[in-house]
N, C-alpha and C positions, 0 to 999 in steps of 0.2 A: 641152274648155275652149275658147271662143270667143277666136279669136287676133285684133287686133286693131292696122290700121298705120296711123298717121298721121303727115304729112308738116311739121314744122318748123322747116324749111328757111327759109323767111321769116323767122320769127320768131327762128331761131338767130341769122340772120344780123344781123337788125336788134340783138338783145341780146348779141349774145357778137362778133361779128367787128367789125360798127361800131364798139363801144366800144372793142374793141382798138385800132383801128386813132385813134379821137377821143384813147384815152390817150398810145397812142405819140406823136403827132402834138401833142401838149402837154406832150412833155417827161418824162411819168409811164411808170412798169414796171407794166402793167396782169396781172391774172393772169384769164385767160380760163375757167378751172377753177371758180372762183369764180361769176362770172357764168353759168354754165350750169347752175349746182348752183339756185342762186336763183333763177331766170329761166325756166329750161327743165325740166331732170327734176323739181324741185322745188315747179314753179309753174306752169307749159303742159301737162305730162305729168298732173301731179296734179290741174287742176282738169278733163280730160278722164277721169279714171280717180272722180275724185266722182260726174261727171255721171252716168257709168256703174253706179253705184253698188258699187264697189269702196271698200272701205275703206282701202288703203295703194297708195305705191310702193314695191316692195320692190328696193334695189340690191347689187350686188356691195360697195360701201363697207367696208373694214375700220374698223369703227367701232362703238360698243356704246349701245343706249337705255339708262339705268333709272328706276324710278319712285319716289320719292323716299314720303315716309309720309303726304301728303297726294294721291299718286296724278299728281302732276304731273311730265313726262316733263323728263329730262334726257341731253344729248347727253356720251358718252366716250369717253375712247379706245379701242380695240381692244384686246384681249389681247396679239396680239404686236406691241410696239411698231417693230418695224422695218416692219413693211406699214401701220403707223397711217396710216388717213386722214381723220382726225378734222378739218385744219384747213380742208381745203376744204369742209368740212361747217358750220364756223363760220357761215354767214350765215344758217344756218335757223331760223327763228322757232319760238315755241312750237305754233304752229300745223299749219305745216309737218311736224314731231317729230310731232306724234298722227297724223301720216295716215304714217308714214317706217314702214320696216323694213329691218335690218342683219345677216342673216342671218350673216354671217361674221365678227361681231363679239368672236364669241367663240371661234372657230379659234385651234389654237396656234401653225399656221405654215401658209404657204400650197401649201408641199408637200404637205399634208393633201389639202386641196383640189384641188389638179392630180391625186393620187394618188383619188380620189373620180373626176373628168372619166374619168381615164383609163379605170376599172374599167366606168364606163358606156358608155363611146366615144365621147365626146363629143372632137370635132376640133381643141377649143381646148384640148385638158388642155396642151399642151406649147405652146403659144402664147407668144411672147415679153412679159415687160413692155411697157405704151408706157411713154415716158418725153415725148415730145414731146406739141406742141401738136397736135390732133386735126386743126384744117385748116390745119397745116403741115406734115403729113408726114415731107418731107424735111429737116427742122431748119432749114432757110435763113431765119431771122425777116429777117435786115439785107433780104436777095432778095425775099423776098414784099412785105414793107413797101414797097422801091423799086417793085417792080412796080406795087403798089397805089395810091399816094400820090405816087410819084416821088423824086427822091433830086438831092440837086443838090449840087457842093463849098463848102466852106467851111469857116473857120478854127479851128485845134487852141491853144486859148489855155491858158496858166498862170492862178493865182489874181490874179495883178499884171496878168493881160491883156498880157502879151506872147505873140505870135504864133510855137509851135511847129513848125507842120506846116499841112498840110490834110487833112479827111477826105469819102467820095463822099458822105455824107450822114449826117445827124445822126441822124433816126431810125432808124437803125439801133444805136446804141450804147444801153446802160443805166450806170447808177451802180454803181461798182466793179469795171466790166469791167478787164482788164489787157494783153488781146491783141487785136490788129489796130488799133492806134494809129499813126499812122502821123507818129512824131516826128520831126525831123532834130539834135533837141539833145539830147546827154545829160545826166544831173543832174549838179547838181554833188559829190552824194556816192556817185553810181553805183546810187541805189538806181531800182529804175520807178515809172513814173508810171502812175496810176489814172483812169479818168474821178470826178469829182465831179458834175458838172454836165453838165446838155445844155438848151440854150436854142434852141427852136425855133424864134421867133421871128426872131433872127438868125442861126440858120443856127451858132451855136457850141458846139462842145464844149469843155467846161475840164476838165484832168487836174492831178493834183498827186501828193502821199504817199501811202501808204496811210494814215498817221495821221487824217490831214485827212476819212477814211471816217467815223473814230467818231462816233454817232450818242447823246446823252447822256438825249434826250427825243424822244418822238413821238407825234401826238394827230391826230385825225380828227370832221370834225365828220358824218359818215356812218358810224355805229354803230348794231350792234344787239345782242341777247343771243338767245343761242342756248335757247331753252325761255323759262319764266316769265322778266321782267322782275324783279330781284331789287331796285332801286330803287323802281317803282311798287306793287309786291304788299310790300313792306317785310319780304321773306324773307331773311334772310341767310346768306349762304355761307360756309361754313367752308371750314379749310385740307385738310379730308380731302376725301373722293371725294363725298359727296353733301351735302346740303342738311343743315343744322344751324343752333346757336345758340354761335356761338365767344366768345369772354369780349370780342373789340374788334377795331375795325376790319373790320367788315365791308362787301361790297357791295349792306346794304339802307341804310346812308348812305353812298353813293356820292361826297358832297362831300369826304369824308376820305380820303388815301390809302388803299385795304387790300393786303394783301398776296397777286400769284399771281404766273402763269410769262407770258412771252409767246414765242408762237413766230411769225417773220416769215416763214418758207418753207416750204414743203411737208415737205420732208426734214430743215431744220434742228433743232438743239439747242434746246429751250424756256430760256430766260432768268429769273431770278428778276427780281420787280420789282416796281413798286407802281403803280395805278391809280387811277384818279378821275375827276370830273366836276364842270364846272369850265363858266361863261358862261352867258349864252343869244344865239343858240342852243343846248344844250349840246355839248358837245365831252369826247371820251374821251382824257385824256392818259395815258402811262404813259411811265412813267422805270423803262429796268433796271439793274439793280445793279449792270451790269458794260457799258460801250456796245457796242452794236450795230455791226458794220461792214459797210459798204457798201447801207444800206438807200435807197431811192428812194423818193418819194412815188408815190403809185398802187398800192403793195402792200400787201397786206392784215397786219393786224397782230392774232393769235388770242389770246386771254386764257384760262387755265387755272387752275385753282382745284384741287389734285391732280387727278384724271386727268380731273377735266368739265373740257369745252367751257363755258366763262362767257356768252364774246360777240366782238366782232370791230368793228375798224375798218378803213376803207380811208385808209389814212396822206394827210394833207394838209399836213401841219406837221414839219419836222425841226430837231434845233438839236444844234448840233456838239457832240463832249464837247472840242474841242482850240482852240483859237483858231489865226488864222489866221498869227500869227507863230510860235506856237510848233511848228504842222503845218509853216511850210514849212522850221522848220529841222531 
């Protein structure tokens, strides 16, 4: 088998570390994961592996293809839901999906597989999870950031704009952090304060409640669907696991709320909610049933229809579930 390296390093950098460092530096929680899925294995690796005339890139991904009864590929979860890594997968086109393979998608636990490495002797069978960012190793985002961009003090403000603290630099914090704030006031009713906000521009961080976190709606006008496009092919998605003809509300009219899950982090609980499409340019709003807390614009936001992958925005728009008198009391 003809082994084959090539170097995207450049391109990594320009698409996955730039944008890191463009989002942080505007204030947004970018997820780097994402951008590499789409960018690089998904898009620089694959249209090298075409050229080649190779048919697929096949990854470690716990995550499942299937093909629906008109033969058109749809993205799932994994078997075992704890190793799912279906959300970082969300940004794959239907395109993308015909040339993908997910061998592990249907493992029942990853012990399987390490017990598999080992029996072959393969060096990685006992290999730690990662869990950090790939080029930040050592988990220091506030440290790499400063390095990179620089980092300078300025002021820890309340939602009224009174001046708590100071902190060495802004991009270093994201939305909903709780530690390393560095206040000199206590609340008045002893509870912590949260960041809400990070304004780049002046150099402010604002913290408040945790209530003040809940998130009641969020909508992105940078969306895409993960396989066929269920709006423009006029296919609608049902509430079960694949492609069907459900009695209402579905995602082949998209102007109408329909009903799925969304999930905003990698490891988080998938949320019940309802979706839609909405303007032009269009914009993917969803409202979950229950608010969200602590989300940041610049994260990515995965839609779920049972256990498919639907589609994915990258959040530009939040709007509080709490008002701002009733968060600060």
């Amino acid at each position: 088998i003809p082994y084959y390296v090539w170097d995207f390093s450049e391109r990594f950098k320009t698409d996955v570390v730039d944008d890191f460092i463009a989002e942080y530096s505007a204030g947004r929680t970018p997820n780097p994961c994402m951008r590499c899925n789409e960018r690089i294995k998904f898009a620089a690796l694959l249209e090298k592996a075409i050229a080649l005339g190779f048919d697929a890139v096949a990854t470690g991904h716990y995550a499942s293809i299937r093909t629906d009864e008109e033969g058109n590929r749809e993205l799932h979860r994994a078997a075992d839901w704890a190793k799912d890594q279906s959300y970082v997968l969300g940004v794959l086109t239907a395109q993308q999906l015909a040339h993908s393979m997910f061998p592990l998608g249907s493992t029942p636990s990853k012990a399987e597989v390490r017990a598999e490495a080992a029996a072959r002797g393969f060096s990685v069978a006992t290999k730690p999870d990662s869990h950090d960012i790939c080029f930040i190793p050592d988990g220091d985002t506030r440290g790499w950031l400063a390095d990179k961009v620089g980092a300078e003090p300025g002021a820890i403000l309340d939602r009224d704009g009174r001046m708590l603290g100071q902190h060495d630099g802004a991009l270093g914090f994201t939305v909903g952090q709780r530690k390393g704030l560095n206040v000199g006031y206590p609340t008045d009713d002893g509870m912590p304060r949260f960041v809400l906000e990070i304004r780049p521009k002046t150099n402010e961080v604002v913290v408040g409640p945790r209530a003040a976190l809940a998130i009641a709606e969020l909508s992105g006008v940078n969306f895409s669907w993960a396989g066929l496009d269920p709006v423009a092919s006029g296919i609608a998605v049902s509430s079960g696991v694949s492609a069907g003809t459900p009695p209402s509300n579905t995602a082949a009219d998209a102007t109408e709320p329909f009903e799925c899950h969304v999930q905003v982090r990698a490891h988080s609980e998938p949320v019940p909610a309802t979706a839609r499409l909405v303007g032009e340019p269009r914009e993917l709003v969803i409202t979950p049933r229950e608010p969200i807390i602590g989300l940041s614009t610049g994260q990515t936001a995965v839609i779920y229809v049972g256990t498919r992958v639907l589609g994915q925005c990258t959040v530009d728009r939040t709007v509080s579930a709490v008002p701002v008198e009733a968060a600060a009391g």
